[in-house]
N, C-alpha and C positions, 0 to 999 in steps of 0.2 A: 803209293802207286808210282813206278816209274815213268817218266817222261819215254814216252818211246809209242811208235806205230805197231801196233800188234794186229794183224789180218784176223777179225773174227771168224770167215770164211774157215780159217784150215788154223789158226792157234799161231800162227808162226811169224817173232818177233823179225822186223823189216828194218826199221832203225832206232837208234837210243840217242837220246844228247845228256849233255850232261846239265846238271841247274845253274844257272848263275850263280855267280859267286856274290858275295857283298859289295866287292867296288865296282864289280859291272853294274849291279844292281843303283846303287846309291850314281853312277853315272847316266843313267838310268834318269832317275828322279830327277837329278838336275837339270838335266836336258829339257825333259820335261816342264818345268818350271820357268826357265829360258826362253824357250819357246811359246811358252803361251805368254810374257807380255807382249810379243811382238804380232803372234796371230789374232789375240784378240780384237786388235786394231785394222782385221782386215774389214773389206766388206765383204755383203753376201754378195754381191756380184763375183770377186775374187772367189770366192769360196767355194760358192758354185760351181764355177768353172773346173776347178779342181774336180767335184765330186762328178761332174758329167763325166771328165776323164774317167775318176776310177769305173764308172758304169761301163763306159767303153772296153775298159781294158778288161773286166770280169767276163763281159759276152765272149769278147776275143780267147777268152781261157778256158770258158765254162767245160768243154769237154776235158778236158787236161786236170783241172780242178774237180770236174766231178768223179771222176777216175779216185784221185787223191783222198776223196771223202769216204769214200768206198770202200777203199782197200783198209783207211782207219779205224771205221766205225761200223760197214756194213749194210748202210742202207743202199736200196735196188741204185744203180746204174742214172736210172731214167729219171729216179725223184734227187739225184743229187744233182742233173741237169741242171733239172725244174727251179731247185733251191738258188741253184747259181741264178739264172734266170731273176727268180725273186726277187734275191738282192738290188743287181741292177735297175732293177727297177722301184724298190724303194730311193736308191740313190739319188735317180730322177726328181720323184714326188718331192724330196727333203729340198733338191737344189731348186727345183720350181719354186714350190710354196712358202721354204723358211723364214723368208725376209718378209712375205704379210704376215704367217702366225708370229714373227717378234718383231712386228709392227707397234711402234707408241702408239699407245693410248691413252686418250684428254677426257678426262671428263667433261659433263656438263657444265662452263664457267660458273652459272646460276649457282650450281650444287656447290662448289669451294669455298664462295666468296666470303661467304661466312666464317672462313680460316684466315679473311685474311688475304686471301690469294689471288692473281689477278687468272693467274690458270695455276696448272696442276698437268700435271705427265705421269705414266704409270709407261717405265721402261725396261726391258728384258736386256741383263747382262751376264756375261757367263761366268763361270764359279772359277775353271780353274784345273787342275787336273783333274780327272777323274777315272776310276779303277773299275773297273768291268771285271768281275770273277764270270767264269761264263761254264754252260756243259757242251757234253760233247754229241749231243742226238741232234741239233741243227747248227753242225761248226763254222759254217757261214753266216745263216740269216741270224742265229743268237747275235751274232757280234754286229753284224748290219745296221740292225734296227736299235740297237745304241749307239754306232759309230756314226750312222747317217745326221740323225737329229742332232748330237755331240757338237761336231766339228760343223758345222754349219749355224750352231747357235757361239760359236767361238770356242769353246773347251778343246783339250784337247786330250786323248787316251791313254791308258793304261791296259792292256787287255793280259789278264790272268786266265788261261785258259786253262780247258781240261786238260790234262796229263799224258789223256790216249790220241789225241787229235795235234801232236806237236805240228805235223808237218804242214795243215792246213793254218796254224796259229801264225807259221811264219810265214804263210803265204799273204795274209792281211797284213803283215807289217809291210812287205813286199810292194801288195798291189797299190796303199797309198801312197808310199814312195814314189814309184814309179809313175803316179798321174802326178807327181808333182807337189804335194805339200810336204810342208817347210820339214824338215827334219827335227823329230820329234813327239808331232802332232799327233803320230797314232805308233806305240810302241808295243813289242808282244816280250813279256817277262817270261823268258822259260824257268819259270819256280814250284817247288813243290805246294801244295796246300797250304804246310805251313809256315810260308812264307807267306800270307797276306794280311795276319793280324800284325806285326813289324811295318805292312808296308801300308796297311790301313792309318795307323797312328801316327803319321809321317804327317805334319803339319802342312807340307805339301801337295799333299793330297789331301782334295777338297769334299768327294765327295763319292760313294760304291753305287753299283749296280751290281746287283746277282740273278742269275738264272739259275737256279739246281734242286735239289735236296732239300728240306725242311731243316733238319740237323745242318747245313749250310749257313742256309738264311740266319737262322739263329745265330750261331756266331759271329755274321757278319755284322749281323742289325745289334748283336751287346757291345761288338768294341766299337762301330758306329754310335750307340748309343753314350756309351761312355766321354767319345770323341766328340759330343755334336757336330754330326754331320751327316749330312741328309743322304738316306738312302730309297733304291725301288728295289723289292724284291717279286720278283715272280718264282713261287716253289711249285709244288706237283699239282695235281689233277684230279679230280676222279670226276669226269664230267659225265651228266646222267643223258639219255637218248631216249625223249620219252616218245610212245607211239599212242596215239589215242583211234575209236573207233572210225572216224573220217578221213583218216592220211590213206594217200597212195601208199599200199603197201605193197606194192612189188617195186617203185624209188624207194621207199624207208628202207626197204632191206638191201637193195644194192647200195644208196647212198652209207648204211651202216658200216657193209661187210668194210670198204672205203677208210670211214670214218675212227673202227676197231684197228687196222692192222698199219695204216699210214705209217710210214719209217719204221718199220717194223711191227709200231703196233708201242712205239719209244717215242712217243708225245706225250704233252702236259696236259694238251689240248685234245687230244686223243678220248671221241667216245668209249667208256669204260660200262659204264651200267645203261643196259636196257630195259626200259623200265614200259611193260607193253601194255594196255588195260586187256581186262578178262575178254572182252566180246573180241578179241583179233588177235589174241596170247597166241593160239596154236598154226594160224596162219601166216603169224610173223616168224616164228620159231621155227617155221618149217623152211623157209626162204633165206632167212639170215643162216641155218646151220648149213643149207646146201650151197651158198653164197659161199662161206667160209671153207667149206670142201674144198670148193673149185679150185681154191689159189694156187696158184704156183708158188712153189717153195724151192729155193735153190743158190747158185752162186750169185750174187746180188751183180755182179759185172756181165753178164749174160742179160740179152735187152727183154727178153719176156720172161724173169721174175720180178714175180711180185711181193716176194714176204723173203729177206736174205737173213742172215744169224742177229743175233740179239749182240749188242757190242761185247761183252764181256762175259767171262765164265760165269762170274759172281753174280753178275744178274741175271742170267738164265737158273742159277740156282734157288737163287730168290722168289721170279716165278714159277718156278716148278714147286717150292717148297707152300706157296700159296695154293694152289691147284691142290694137291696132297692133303694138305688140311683141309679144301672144304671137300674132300670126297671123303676122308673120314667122317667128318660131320653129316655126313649123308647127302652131299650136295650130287645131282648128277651130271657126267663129262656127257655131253651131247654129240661132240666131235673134239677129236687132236688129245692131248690132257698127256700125251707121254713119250718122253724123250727120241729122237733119233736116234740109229746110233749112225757111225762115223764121224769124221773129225769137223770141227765149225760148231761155233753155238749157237744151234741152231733148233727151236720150238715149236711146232706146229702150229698153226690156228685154231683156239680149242674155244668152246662154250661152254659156261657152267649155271647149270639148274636149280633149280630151288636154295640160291644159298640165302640161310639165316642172319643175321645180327649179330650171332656169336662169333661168325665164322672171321678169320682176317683178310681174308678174301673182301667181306663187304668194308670193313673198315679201312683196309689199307690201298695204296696205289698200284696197279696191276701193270708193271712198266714192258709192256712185249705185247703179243697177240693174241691176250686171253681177253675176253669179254664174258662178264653176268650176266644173267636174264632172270628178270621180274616178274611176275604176274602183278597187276594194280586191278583193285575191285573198280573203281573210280577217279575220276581228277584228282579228288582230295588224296585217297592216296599216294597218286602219281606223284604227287605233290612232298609229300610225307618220306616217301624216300627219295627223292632226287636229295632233299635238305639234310636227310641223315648220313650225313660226310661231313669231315673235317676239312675238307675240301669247298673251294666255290669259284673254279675259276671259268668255267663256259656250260653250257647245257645248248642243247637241240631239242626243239619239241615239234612234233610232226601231228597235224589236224589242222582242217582246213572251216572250222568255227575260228571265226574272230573272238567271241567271246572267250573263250578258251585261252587263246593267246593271251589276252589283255590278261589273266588271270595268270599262267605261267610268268607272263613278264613282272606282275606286279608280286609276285611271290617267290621265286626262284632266288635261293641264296646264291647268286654267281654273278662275274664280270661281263657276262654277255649272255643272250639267250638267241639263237638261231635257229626261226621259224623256216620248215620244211627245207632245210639245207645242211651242210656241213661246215660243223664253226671252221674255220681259217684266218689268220690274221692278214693285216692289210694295210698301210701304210698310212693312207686315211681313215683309219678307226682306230679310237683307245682301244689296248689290251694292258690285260692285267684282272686281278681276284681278289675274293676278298676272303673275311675265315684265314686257315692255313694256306691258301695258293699265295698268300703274301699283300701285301701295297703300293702304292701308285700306281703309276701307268706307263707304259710304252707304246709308241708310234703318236700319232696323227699331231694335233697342238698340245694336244696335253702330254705327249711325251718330251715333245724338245722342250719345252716351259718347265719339266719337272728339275733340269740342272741350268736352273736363271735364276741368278739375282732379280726377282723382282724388286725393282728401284722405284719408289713415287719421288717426285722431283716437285718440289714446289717452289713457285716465283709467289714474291712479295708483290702488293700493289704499287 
């Protein structure tokens, strides 16, 4: 893929750059390196301070910037606001909170002594550089909610972005500049794909983060592996929406239509399968396909749409080519299910029926605004296909029995389960999956902690 802004809206290429070359690259790394003996030594006072700026400086862009998201990738206008928004306000939370979540901690004297020790310290220190591969469906908040936590536990960045989002890539190097950290501290490498395994194995760099693709991940976590050195990955999604006999179903279906077509319907976290029991199948089906009607579909820069083109050719053909298959297989399109014509990749919001186990529809990631629907005899079912995915990174379950809940919660292969709402992420809550959506975690303490030297410090008596 070319480095370059290509308008999903109408196909038509806006600008190209060219890749770095190796000595930019390699000056690059230095810098990099350079700079973190010297930032590591700040405080979080210092650091903070910085990162309030950049929060400042993103509100002050947000419409300028969400424009710029827009025109790259194509989601609506109002949700690339929103994302700008986000960030900011992650920023916040990291500069607030980071200095108590890497707060020392002492154990119990009692509990040592027996080593020997008259205390003991468990201290959080940062690794060093670190490389962010990141995608292009949230080209802000992907890179936020690693940069935030990052550079405020002292590391400091590398961002490898997608290929179709240059413009927003340099904007992040831009905006921390501009609030003022040290040059360096957060870098954007305009390189091809493959240039990350070269830049992985760079002794320098201490440590990846990825957002994307399974086939991604994989690569990143073998030469990681190879390297030791510790990575997070978060890959796709296919998170289940289950509806049980008790849920508000006229909220399940509006919260759903929502939760289906979000950035397009180009979420990880994006409900994917609806999974509805028999006693309220036909009443939910009936609400969620007229929900999914209603949308507006159209130029994503126009403030009342709501579902804009799909980022790229490839991936509209991808979900078109899933749709396809399960209507051969006898699945039925309930609504949408077939192409536009005119120019922009652009998909309809479709629903599909009765699809089987055979179908790749149910096995694979639905990346755009198609949504399955389930019939479940019972819980146990419900149960039985939310888990039959290769997937486990969120679920939604709607029923207003606690019982119930306790039982999806204690059963549910996923990083999160979200009772009668719409999963979201949050700066104070771990996110992350397990299965194929990858490991570790991102945001709240257990993100910034995930790139620390955890250091125990022990004094002699």
């Amino acid at each position: 893929m070319p480095i370059a802004t290509v308008n999903p809206a109408n196909g038509e290429t806006i600008k190209t750059y060219e890749p770095m070359d190796e000595e930019e690259l390699e000056r690059r790394l230095q810098l990099a390196e350079a700079t973190f003996r010297t930032y590591r030594t700040t405080s979080f006072a210092e650091r903070a301070a910085l990162l309030e700026r950049a929060a400042d400086l993103l509100d002050e862009d947000q419409a300028d910037i969400g424009r710029v998201m827009t025109t790259e990738m194509g989601k609506p206008v109002k949700q690339a606001r929103a994302e700008a928004a986000k960030c900011a306000k992650a920023m916040r939370w990291y500069a607030a909170h980071a200095e108590a979540l890497l707060a020392d901690e002492e154990p119990d004297p009692s509990d040592v002594t027996d080593s020997g020790a008259s205390r003991a310290v468990v201290r959080y220190r940062p690794l060093g550089p670190v490389l962010a591969v990141m995608p292009w469906n949230f080209p802000l908040w992907q890179v936020v909610r690693f940069a935030a936590p990052a550079l405020m536990a002292g590391n400091v960045g590398l961002l490898k972005h997608a290929s179709n989002v240059p413009q927003t890539a340099l904007y992040l190097e831009d905006l921390f500049h501009r609030a003022g950290f040290p040059e360096g501290c957060f870098q954007t490498l305009l390189v091809g794909s493959g240039a990350i395994d070269d830049i992985l194995r760079d002794e320098r760099v201490k440590a990846a983060t990825l957002t994307g693709s399974e086939p991604a991940g994989r690569a990143v976590a073998s030469t990681a592996g190879e390297m030791i050195k510790k990575t997070v990955l978060e890959l796709g999604g296919s998170d289940p929406f289950i509806v049980m006999p008790s849920a508000d179903l006229d909220r399940a279906a509006q919260v759903a239509v929502t939760a289906r077509v979000q950035n397009n319907g180009q979420s990880c976290i994006a409900a994917k399968r609806f999974i509805v029991h028999a006693d309220v199948y036909d009443a939910f089906a009936e609400r969620f396909v007229a929900g999914m009607r209603a949308l507006t579909v159209g130029d994503p820069l126009e403030e009342d749409t709501e579902v804009g083109p799909l980022a790229s050719e490839q991936g509209r053909d991808d979900l078109e080519e899933l749709v396809d298959d399960a209507r051969r297989g006898g699945a039925r399109v309930l609504c949408g299910g077939e192409r536009p014509d005119g120019p922009g990749w652009y998909y309809p919001p479709t629903v599909v029926a009765d699809v089987t186990r055979e179908m790749r529809i149910h096995r694979e990631e639905t990346f755009g605004p198609v949504a399955t629907l389930y019939r479940a005899r019972d819980l146990d079912e419900a149960v039985l296909i939310a888990n039959d995915s290769l997937f486990g990174l969120s679920s939604n379950v709607w029923t207003r029995d606690e019982a119930e809940v306790d039982r999806f919660v204690r059963d549910l292969e996923a990083g999160g389960v979200f009772v009668n709402g719409m999963t979201a992420s949050h700066p104070a809550l771990p996110f992350g999956g397990v299965k194929r959506s990858g490991y570790g975690r991102e945001l709240s303490g257990h993100g910034i902690r995930e790139f620390c030297n955890i250091t125990t410090v022990w004094h002699g008596a």
